[in-house]
Backbone as CSV, one residue per row, in Angstrom:
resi,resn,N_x,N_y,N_z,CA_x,CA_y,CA_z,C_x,C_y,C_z
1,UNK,54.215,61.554,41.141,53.267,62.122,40.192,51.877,61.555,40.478
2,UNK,50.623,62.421,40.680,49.538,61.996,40.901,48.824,61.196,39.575
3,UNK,48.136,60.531,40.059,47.334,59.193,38.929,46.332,60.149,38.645
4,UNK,45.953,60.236,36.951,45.309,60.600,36.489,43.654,59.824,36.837
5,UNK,42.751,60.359,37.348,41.529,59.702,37.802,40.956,59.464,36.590
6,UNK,40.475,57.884,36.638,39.483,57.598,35.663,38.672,58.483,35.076
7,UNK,38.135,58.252,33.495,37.489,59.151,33.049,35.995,58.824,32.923
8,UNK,35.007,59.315,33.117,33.664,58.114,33.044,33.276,57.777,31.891
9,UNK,32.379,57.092,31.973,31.696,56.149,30.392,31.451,57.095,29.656
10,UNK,30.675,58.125,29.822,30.489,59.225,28.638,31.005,59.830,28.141
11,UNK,32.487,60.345,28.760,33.405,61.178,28.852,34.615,60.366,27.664
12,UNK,34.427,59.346,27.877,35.664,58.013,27.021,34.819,58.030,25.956
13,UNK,33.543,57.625,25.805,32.708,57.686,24.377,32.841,59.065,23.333
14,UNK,32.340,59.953,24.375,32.809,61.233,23.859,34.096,61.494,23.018
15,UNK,35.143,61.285,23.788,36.670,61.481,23.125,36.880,60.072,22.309
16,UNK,36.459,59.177,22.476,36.467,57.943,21.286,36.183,58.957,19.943
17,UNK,34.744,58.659,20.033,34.217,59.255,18.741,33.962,60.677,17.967
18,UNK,34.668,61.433,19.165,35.190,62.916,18.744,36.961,62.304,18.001
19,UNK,37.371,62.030,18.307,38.804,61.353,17.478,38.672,60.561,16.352
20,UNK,37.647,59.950,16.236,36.999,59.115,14.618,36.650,60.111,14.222
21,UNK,35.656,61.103,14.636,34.985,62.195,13.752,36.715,63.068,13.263
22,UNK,37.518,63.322,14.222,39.083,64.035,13.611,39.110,63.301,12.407
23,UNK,39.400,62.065,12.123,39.728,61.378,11.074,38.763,61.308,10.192
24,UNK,37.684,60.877,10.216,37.041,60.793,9.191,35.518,61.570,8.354
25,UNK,35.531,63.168,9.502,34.780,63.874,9.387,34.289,64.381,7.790
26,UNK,35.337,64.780,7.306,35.621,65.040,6.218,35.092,64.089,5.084
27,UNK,34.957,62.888,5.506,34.061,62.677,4.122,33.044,61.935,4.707
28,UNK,31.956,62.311,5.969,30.623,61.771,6.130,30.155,62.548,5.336
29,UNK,29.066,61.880,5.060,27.432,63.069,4.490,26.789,62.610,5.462
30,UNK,25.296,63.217,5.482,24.722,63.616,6.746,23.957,61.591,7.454
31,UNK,23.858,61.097,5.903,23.594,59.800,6.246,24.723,58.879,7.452
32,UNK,25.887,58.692,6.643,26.915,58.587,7.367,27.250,59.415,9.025
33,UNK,27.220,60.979,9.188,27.190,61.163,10.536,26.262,60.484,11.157
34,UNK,24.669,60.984,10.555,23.660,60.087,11.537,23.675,58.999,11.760
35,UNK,24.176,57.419,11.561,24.808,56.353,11.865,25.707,56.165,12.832
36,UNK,26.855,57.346,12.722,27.637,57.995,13.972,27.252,57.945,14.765
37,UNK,26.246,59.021,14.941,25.889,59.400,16.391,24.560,58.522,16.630
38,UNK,23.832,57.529,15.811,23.361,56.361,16.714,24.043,55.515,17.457
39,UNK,25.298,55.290,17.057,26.450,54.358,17.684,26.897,54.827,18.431
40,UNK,27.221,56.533,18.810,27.293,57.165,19.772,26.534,56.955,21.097
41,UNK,25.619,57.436,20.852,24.395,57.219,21.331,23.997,56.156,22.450
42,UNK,24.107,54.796,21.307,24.172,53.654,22.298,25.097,52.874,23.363
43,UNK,26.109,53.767,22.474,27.401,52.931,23.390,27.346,54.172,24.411
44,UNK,27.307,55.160,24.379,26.656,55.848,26.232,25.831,55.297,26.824
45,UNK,24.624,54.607,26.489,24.062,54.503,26.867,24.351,53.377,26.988
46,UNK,25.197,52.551,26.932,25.044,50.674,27.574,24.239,50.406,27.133
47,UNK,23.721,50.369,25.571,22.481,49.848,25.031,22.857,48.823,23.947
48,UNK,22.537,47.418,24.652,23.612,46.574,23.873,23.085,46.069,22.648
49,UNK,21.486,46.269,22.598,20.620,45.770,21.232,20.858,47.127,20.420
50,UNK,20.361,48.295,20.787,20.902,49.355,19.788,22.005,49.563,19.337
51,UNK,23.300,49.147,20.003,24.519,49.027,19.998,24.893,48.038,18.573
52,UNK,24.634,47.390,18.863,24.452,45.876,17.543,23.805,46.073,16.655
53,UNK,22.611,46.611,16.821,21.566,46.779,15.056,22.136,47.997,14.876
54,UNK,22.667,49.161,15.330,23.426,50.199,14.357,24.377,49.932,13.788
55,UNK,25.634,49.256,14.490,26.801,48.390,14.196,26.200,47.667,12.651
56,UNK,25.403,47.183,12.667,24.976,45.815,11.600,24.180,47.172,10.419
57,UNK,23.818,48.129,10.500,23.313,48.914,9.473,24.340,49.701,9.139
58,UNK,25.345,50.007,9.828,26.325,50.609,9.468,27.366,49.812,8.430
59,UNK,27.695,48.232,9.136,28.288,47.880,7.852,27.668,47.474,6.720
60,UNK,26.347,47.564,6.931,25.663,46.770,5.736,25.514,48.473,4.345
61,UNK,25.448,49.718,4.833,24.736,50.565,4.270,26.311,51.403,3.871
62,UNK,27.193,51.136,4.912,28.337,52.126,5.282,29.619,51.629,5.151
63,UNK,29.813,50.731,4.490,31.161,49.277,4.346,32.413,49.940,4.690
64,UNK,32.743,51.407,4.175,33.800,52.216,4.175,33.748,52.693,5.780
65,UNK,32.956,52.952,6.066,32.452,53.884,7.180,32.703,52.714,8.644
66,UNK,32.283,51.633,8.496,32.267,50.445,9.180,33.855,50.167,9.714
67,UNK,34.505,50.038,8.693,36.433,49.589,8.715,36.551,50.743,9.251
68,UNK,35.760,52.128,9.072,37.484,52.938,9.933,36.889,53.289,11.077
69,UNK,35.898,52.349,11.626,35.255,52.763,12.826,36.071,51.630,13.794
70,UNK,36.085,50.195,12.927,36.649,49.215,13.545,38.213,49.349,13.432
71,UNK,38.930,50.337,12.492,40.300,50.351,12.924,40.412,51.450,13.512
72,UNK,40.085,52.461,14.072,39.765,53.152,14.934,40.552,52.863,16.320
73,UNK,41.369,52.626,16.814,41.894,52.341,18.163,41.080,53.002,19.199
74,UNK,41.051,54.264,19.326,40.094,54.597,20.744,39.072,53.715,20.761
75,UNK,38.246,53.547,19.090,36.643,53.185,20.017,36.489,52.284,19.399
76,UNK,37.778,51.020,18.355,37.424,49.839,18.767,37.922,49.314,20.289
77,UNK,38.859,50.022,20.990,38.992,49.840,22.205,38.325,49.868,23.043
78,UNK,36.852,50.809,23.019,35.732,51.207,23.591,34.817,50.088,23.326
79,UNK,34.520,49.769,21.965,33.275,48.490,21.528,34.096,46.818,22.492
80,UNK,35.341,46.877,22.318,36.202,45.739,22.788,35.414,45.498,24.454
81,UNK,35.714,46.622,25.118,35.423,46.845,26.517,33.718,46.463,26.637
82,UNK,33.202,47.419,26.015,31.682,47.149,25.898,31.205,45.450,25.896
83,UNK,31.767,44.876,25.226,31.670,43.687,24.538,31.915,42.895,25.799
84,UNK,32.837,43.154,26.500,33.576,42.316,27.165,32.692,42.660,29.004
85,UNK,31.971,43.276,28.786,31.002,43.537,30.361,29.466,43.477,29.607
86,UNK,29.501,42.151,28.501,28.299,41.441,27.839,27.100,42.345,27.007
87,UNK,27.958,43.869,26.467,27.131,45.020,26.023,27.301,44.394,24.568
């Protein structure tokens, strides 16, 4: 059986946080998405200070929003990785 080829950085962010949005679409308001997709955003972009001050406004503004981002398996698996190549 052939090995499924790696998927690239944008492509894994993408399906991370398209699979949080499955789960928890339903009760953002537009404040809450836009927080989303700054965290989106940065974690494509390997942007490790934007990455962190959205992270830190999100739990400070978004407490609910924060936990199911961090129990989230795809894309605390994604922030884990990030973290771990000093993003």
């Amino acid at each position: 059986m052939p090995e499924k080829p790696p998927e690239d950085h944008a492509s894994r962010v993408r399906a991370s946080f398209d699979a949080l949005h499955d789960q928890v679409g339903s009760r953002l308001d537009p404040a809450g998405r836009e927080a989303i997709e700054k965290i989106r955003a940065a974690a494509t972009a390997k942007d490790a200070a934007a990455l962190k001050a959205h992270l830190a406004q999100l739990q400070e503004h978004h407490g609910w929003l924060y936990t199911e981002l961090a129990a989230h398996p795809r894309v605390a698996n994604l922030l884990d990785e990030l973290a771990l190549l000093g993003l």
